[in-house]
C-alpha positions as CSV (number, residue, x, y, z in Angstrom):
1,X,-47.1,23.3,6.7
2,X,-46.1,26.8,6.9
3,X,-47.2,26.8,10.8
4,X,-44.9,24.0,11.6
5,X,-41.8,25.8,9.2
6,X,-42.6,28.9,11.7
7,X,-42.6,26.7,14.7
8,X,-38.6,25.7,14.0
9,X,-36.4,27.1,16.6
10,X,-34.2,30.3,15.8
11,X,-30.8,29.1,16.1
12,X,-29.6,31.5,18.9
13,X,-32.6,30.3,20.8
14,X,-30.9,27.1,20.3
15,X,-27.6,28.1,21.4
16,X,-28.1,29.2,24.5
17,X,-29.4,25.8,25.6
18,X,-27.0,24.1,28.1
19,X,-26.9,21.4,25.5
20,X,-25.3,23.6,22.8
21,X,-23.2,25.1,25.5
22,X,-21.5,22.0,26.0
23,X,-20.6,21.3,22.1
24,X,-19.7,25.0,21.7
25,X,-16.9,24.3,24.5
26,X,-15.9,21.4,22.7
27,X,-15.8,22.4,19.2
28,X,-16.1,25.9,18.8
29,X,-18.8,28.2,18.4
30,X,-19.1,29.1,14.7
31,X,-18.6,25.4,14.3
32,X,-21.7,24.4,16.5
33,X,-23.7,27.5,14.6
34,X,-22.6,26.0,11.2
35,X,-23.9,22.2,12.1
36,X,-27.1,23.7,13.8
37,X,-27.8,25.7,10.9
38,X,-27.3,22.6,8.3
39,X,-29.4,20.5,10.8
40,X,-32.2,22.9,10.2
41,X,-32.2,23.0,6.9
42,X,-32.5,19.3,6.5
43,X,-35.6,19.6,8.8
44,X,-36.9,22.2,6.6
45,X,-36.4,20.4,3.2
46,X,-38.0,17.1,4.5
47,X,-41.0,19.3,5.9
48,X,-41.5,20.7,2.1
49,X,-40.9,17.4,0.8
50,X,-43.6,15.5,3.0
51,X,-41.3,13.4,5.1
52,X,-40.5,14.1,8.1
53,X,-43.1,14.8,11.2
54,X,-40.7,17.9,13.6
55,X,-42.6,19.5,16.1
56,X,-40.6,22.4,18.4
57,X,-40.6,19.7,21.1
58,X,-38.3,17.3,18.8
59,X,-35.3,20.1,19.8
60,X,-34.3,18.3,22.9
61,X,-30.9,16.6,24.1
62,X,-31.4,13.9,21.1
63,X,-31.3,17.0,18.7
64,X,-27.8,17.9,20.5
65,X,-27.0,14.5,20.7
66,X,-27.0,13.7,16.5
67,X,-24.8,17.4,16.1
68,X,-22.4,16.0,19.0
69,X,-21.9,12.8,16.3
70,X,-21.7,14.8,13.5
71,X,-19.4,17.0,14.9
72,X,-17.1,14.3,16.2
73,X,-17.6,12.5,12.8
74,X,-16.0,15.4,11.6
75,X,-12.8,15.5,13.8
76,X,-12.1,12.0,13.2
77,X,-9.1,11.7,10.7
78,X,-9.8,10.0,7.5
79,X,-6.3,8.3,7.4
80,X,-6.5,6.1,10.3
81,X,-5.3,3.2,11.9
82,X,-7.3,-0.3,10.9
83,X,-7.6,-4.1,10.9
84,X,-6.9,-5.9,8.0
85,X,-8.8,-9.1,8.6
86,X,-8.7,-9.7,4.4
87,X,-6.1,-12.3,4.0
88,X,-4.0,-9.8,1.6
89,X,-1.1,-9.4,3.5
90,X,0.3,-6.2,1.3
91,X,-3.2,-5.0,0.8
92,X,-2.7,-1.5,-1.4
93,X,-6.1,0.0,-0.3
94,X,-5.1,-0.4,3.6
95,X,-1.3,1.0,3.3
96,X,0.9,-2.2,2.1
97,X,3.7,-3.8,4.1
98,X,3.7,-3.0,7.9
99,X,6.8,-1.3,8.9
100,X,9.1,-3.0,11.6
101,X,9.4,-1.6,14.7
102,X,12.8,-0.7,13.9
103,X,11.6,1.3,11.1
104,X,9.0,3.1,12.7
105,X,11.4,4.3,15.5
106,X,13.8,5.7,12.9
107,X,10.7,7.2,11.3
108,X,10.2,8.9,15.0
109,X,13.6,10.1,15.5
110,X,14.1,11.7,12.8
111,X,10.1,13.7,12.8
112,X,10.7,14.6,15.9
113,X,14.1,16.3,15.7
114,X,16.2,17.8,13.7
115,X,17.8,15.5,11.4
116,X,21.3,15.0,8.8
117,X,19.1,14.9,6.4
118,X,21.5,16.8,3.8
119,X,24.6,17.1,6.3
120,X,27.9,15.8,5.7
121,X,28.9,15.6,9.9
122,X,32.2,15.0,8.7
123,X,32.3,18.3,6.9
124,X,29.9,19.9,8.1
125,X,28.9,20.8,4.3
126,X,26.0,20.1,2.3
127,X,25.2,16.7,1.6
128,X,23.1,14.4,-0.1
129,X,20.0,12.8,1.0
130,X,20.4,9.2,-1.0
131,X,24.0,8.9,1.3
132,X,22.0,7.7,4.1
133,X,20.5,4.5,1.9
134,X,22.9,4.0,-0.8
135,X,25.3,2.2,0.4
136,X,23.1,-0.5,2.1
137,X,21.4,-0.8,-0.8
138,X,24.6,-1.5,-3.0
139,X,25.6,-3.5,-0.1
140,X,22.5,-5.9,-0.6
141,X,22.6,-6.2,-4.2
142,X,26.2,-5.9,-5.5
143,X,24.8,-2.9,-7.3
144,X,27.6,0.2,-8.0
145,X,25.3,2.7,-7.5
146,X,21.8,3.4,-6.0
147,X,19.0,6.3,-6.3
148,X,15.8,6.4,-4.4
149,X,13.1,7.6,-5.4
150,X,9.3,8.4,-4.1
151,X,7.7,5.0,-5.5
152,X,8.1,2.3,-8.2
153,X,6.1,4.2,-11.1
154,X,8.8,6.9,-10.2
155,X,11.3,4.7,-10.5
156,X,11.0,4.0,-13.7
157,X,9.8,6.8,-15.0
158,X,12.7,8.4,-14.1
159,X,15.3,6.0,-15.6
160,X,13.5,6.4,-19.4
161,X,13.1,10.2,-18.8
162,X,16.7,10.7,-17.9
163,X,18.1,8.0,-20.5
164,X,15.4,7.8,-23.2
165,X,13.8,10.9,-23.7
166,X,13.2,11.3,-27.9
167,X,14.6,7.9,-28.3
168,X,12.9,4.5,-29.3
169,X,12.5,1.9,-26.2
170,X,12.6,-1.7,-27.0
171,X,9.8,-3.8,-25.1
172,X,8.3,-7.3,-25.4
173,X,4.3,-6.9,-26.2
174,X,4.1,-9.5,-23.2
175,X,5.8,-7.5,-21.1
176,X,3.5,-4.2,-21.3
177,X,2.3,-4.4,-17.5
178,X,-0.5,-2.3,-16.0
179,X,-1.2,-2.9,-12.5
180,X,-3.5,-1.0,-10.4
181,X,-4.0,2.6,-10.1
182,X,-3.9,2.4,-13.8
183,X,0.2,2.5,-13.8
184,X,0.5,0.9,-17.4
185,X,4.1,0.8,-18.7
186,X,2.9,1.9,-22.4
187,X,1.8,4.9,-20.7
188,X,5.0,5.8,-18.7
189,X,7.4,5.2,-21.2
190,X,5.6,7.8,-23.7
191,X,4.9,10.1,-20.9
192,X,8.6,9.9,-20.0
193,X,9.7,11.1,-23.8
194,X,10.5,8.2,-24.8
195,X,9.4,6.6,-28.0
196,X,7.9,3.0,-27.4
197,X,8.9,-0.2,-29.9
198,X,6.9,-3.1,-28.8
199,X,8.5,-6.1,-30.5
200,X,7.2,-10.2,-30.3
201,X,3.6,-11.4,-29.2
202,X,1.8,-12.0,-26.2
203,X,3.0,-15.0,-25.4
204,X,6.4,-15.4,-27.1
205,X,9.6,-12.9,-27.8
206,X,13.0,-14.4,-28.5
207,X,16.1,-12.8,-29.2
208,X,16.4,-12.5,-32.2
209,X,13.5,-9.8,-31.9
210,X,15.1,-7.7,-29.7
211,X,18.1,-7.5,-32.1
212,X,16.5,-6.9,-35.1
213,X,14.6,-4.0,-33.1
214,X,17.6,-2.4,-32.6
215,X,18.4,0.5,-34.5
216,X,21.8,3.5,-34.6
217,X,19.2,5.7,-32.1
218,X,17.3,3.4,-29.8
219,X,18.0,4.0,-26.4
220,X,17.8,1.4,-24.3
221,X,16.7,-2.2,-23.9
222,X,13.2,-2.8,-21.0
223,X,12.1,-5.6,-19.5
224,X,9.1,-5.9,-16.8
225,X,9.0,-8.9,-14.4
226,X,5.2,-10.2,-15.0
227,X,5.0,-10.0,-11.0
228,X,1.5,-9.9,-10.7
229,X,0.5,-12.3,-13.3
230,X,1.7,-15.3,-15.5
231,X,2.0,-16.0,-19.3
232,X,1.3,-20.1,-19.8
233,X,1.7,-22.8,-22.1
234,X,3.1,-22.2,-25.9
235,X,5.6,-18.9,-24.3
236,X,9.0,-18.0,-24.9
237,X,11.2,-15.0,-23.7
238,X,14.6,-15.1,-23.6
239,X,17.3,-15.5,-20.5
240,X,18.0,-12.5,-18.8
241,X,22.2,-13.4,-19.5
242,X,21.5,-13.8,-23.5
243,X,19.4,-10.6,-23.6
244,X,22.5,-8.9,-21.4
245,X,25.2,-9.8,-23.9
246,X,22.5,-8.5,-26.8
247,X,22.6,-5.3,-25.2
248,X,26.3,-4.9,-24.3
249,X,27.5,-6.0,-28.1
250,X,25.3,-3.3,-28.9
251,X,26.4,-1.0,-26.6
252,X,22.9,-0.2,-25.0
253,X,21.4,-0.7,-21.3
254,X,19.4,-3.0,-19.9
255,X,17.1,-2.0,-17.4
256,X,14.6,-3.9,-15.8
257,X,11.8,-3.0,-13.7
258,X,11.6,-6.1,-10.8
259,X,8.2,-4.7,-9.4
260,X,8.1,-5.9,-6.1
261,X,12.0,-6.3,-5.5
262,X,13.2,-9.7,-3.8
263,X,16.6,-9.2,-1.3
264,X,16.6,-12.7,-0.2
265,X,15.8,-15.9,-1.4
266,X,12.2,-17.2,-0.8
267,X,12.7,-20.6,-2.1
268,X,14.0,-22.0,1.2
269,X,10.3,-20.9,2.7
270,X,8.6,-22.6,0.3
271,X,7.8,-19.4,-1.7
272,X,8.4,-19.5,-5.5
273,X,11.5,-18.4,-7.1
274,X,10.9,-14.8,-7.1
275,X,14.1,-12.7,-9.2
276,X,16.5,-11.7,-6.0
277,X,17.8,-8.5,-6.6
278,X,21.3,-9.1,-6.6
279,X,20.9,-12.0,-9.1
280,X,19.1,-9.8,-11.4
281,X,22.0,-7.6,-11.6
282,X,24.8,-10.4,-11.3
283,X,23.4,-11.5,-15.0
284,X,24.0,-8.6,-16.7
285,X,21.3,-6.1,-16.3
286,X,22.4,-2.9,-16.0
287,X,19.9,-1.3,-13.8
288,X,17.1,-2.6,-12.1
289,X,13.9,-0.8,-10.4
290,X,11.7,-2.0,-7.3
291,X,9.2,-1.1,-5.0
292,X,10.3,-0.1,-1.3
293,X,6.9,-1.3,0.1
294,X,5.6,-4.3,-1.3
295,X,8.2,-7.8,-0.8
296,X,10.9,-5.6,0.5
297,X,8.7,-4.7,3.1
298,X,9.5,-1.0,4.1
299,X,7.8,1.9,3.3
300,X,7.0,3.2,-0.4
301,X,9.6,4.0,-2.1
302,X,11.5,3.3,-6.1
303,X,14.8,1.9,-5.9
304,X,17.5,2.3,-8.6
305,X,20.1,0.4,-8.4
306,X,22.9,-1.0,-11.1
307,X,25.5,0.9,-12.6
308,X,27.2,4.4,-11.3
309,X,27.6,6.2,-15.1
310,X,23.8,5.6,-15.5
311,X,22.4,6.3,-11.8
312,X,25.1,9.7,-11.7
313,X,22.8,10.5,-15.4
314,X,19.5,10.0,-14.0
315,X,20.6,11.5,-10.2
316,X,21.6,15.2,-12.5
317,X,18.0,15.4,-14.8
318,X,15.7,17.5,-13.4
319,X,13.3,15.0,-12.7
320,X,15.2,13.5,-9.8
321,X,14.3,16.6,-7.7
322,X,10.6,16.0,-8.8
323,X,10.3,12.3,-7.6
324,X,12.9,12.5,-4.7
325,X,12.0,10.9,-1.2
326,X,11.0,12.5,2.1
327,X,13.0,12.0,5.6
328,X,10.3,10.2,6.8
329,X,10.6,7.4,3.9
330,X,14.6,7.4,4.0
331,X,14.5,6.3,7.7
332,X,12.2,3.9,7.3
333,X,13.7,2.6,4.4
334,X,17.8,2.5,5.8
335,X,16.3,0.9,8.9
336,X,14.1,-2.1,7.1
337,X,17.4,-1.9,4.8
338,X,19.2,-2.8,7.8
339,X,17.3,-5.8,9.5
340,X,18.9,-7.6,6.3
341,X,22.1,-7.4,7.5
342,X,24.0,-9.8,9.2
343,X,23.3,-11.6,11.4
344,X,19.9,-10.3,11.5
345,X,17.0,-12.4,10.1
346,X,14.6,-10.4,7.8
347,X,12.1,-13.6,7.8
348,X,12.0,-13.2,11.5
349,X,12.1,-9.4,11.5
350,X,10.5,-7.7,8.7
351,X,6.2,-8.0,9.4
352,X,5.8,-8.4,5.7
353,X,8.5,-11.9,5.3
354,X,7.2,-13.1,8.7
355,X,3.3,-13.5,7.7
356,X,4.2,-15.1,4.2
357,X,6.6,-17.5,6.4
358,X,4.0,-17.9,9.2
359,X,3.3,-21.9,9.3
360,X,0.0,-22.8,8.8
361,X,-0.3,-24.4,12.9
362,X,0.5,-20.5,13.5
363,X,-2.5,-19.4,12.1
364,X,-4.7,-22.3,13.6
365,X,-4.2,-21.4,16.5
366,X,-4.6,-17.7,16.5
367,X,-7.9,-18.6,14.3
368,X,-8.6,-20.7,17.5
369,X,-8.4,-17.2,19.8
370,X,-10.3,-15.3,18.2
371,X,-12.9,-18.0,17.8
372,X,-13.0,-18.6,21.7
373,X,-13.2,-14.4,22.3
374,X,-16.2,-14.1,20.3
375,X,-17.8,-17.0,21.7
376,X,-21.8,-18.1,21.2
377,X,-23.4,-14.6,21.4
378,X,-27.3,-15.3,20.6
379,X,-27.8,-15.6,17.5
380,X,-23.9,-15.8,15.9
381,X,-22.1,-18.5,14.1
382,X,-18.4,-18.8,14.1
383,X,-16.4,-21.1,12.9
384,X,-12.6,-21.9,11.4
385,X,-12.6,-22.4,8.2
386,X,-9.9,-23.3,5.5
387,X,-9.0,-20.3,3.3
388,X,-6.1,-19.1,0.9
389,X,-4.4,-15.8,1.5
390,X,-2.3,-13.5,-0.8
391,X,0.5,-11.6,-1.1
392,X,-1.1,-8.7,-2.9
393,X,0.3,-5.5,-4.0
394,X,0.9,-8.0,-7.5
395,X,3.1,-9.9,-5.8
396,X,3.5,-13.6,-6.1
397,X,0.1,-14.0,-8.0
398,X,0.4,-17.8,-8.6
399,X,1.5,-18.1,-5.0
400,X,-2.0,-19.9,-2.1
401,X,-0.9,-19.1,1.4
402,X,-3.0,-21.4,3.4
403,X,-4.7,-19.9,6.1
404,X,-7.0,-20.3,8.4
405,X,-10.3,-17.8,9.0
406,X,-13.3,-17.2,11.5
407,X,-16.5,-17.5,9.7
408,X,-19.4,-15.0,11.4
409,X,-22.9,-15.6,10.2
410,X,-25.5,-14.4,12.4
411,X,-29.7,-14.7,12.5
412,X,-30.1,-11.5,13.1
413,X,-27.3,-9.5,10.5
414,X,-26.7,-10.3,7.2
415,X,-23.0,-10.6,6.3
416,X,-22.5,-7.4,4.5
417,X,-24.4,-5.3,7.6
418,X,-21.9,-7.2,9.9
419,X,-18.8,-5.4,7.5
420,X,-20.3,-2.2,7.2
421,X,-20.8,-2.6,11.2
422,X,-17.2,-3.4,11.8
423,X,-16.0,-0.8,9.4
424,X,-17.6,2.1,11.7
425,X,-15.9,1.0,14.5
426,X,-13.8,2.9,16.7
427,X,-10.8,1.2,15.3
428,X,-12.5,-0.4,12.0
429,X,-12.1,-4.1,11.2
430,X,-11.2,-4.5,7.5
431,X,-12.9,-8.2,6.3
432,X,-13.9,-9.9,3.5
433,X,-17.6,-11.9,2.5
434,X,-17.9,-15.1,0.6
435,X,-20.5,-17.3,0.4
436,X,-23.2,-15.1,2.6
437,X,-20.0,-15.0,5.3
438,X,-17.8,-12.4,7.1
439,X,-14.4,-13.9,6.7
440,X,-11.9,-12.9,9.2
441,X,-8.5,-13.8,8.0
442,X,-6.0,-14.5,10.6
443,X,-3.2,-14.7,8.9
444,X,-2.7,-11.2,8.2
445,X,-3.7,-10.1,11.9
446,X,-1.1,-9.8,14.6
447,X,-1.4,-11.4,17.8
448,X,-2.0,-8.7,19.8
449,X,-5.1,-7.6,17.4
450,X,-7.0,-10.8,17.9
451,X,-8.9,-9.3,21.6
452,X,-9.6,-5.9,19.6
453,X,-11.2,-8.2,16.8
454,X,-13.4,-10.1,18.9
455,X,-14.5,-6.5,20.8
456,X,-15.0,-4.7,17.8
457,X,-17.8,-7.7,16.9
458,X,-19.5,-7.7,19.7
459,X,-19.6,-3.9,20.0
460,X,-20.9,-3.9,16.0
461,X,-23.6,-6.8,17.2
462,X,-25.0,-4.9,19.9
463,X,-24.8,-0.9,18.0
């Protein structure tokens, strides 16, 4: 043992190989030195430990050839581009809604130069970076006022910090949402200041416990839209227009936090009557809070919108400069804003409303594609098969999108080593397994992805 630990090569010996020569070029010397050096070490631990058989001759070009990976391993960013194969169209582990085109080339305008960001051209003064959304988003939603914020937990956590902080918050016990990432709304309201009175049960709040709950110091009324799940059976809650004249009698807000945010109507696309927006507001409520990346379908971002005395006392508390939003978000944002406009058509426009609107033939035939580009390697099985996508992101829980998959089995792979293959791909393929399968969703996969799919496969089959 100690004869072959003396045997290992020095590591300048191994540096002036031309093998090493060629990754010091590429990355760097101390770089190389560093990876050489771990390499060895490895060699030298398996050696004590029994389990590894290195002679001097085992320091040849495949030596080089494993740093080289390593090394390159390395470089690769970890926040990269994929496929998402899953069927979750807003899938919040591979980056939520995909931005328009529109929206990305606002994005790129305004990285790559110098921007208006907080310039009044007009002026030529200071001004204010919610200018360039504000508007549209009053626009959209008959709101007086509008704030954005960094993301939806902001959103609200900034209204109750800014209008509740020390003061009781009234809440249905059915309401008391967590969704993922643990964002629980007990959590935020007390972490906001606020003081949190749950009133009802699970399953059934009426209005004659939100009065009762209110007292000379309570702050402010909250309601959650259960986006991303459903209370059913013996429920009750009552109408958004009775809970509004509750709170104006009593001369208290009304703020509801919509989740996911609705612009449009979905009904028309056979998607269930999601709360739009504007008719959220049009009943009474006095400020609502969404999500920028999930229905809407731009990039993340909270959105306040209702009244202008309560948005002008959340836009002054210090908070507001805590949770503001980047440039980056704000052109993406004002330019998905803008695709629902007149006469533009956001179901046509905006990636995120165009896969939940896709009809099912759509997906058929795309499922059909990607079939025929994988073909009858040896060994592999494909085949459509019925499934049911998502909306994700807890939207639309209740809501199947019918969809159509390729189904990979193969002799020679079991389906879990066939999704570990295609994750390590050069541009990784993002699936899902049921019943011993590798499901490929379609309906989340643009058409121009279906030849990398089918290449990615066969490159994971034969690695």
């Amino acid at each position: 043992m100690q004869n072959r630990l003396r045997d290992l090569p020095q590591v300048q010996r191994l540096l002036e190989t031309p093998p090493a020569l060629l990754l010091i070029h590429e990355f760097g010397r101390e770089t190389v030195v560093g990876a050489i050096q771990g390499r060895l070490q490895e060699i030298r631990e398996d050696l004590l430990g029994g389990q590894a058989d290195t002679e001097p001759s085992g320091f040849g070009p495949a030596f080089f050839t494993e740093i080289g990976s390593r090394l390159s391993r390395t470089r690769q960013p970890s926040l990269r581009r994929v496929i998402n194969a899953t069927g979750i169209l807003i899938h919040t582990n591979l980056g939520r809604a995909r931005l328009a085109p529109e929206a990305l080339a606002a994005m790129h305008d305004v990285a790559a130069h110098a921007s208006t960001l907080e310039l009044d051209l007009e002026t030529g003064h200071r001004g204010s970076r919610q200018d360039h959304v504000s508007r549209l988003i009053c626009e959209l939603t008959g709101a007086e006022a509008a704030l954005v914020v960094n993301n939806g937990a902001a959103a609200i956590f900034a209204c109750l910090a800014a209008l509740a902080a020390g003061r009781p918050v009234v809440v249905s016990r059915g309401e008391l949402v967590e969704i993922g990432g643990s964002f629980r709304m007990p959590d935020i309201v007390r972490q906001s200041g606020a003081l949190l009175k749950e009133i009802g049960t699970t399953n059934k709040t009426h209005l004659r416990d939100y009065e009762a709950a209110i007292e000379p110091d309570t702050a402010l009324l909250l309601k959650s839209h259960t986006s991303n799940y459903k209370i059913v059976g013996f429920t009750a809650a009552p109408d958004r227009r009775d809970l509004s004249d509750l709170a104006r009698r009593h001369h208290r807000p009304l703020v509801e936090d919509l989740g996911s945010g609705v612009l449009i109507d979905l009904a028309p696309f056979g998607l269930p009557d999601e709360p739009v927006v504007r008719d959220v507001l049009a009943s009474g409520v006095d400020l609502v809070t969404f999500s920028g990346d999930k229905l809407l379908g731009g990039p993340q971002a909270g959105i306040i919108a209702g009244q202008r005395v309560l948005i002008d006392q959340i836009k002054t508390h210090p908070i507001a400069r805590a949770v503001r939003v980047d440039k980056l978000s704000l052109a993406a944002l004002g330019a998905t804003l803008e695709l629902y406009r007149a006469p533009n058509r956001p179901m046509e426009h905006i990636p995120v409303l165009k896969m939940l609107a896709e009809p099912l033939a759509a997906t058929q035939k795309r499922a059909s594609a990607l079939q025929r580009q994988i073909g009858s390697a040896d060994g592999l099985d494909v085949r459509i098969v019925e499934t049911i996508a998502r909306a994700g992101a807890g939207s639309l829980p209740q809501q199947d999108l019918p969809s159509r998959a390729v189904a990979v089995t193969s002799r020679t792979h079991t389906a879990n080593e066939l999704a570990q293959a295609l994750r390590r791909g050069a541009v990784p393929v993002i699936g899902r397994l049921s019943q011993d399968r590798l499901l490929l969703d379609v309906r989340t996969l643009m058409d121009d992805e279906v030849t990398e799919v089918a290449a990615a496969l066969k490159a994971a089959l034969n690695g």
